[in-house]
N, C-alpha and C positions, 0 to 999 in steps of 0.2 A: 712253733712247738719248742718247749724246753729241753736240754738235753743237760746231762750230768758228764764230768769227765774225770777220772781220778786218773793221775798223772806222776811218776815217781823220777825225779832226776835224779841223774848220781854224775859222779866227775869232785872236783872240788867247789863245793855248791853250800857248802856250810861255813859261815864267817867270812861271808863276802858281800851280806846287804841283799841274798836274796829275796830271805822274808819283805823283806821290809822293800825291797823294789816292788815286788807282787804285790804287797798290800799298796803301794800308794799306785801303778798302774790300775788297778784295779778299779779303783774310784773314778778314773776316764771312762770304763764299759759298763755296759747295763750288765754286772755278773754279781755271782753272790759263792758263796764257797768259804774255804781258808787256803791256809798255808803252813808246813811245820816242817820242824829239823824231824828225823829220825836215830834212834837209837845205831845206824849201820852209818851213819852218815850221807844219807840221801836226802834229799828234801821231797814232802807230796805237797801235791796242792790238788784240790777239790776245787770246780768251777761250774757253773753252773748259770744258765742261761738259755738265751736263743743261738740257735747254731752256728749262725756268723758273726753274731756279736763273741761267745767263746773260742772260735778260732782265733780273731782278730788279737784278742787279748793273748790268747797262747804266742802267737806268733811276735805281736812285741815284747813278751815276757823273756820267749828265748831270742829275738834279736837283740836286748838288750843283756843279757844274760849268757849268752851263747859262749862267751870266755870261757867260762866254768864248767860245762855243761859234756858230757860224755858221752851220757846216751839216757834215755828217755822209754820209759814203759808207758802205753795209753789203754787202761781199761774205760769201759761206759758203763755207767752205776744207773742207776734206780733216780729220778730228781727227790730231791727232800726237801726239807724244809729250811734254809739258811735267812739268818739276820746279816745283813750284809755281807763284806768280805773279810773275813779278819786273822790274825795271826794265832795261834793255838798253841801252847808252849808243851 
């Protein structure tokens, strides 16, 4: 079963390559979703998949990422419809 996850990081998480780490881990998990800066300075990412395949990806997102990272809000959305995983300006 697919599950959706919308995900809002905050900390210093903008101007550090996290787009752009998420988008290229992302291509290792069967996930679909994006990623984007926010106007407050927090970065979302939307992910989407099978449950353990989007944990897995979460978890080396903020492993690799956890530098920056302060603290994390985790709602569950609705699954949609995504073309891959991609960055969203």
């Amino acid at each position: 079963m697919e599950i959706c996850k919308r995900i809002i990081y905050s900390g210093r998480v903008q101007g550090v390559g996290f787009r752009y780490t998420a988008h290229g881990l992302a291509a290792r998990f069967a996930v679909t979703g994006y990623v984007r800066n926010l106007r407050s300075g927090d970065v979302e990412v939307v992910v989407q998949g099978l449950a353990a395949e989007v944990e897995r990806f979460l978890t080396t997102l903020e492993q690799r990422m956890g530098a920056y990272i302060a603290d994390r809000k985790t709602q569950d959305q609705t699954p949609e419809e995504f073309e891959g995983f991609n960055i969203r300006v």
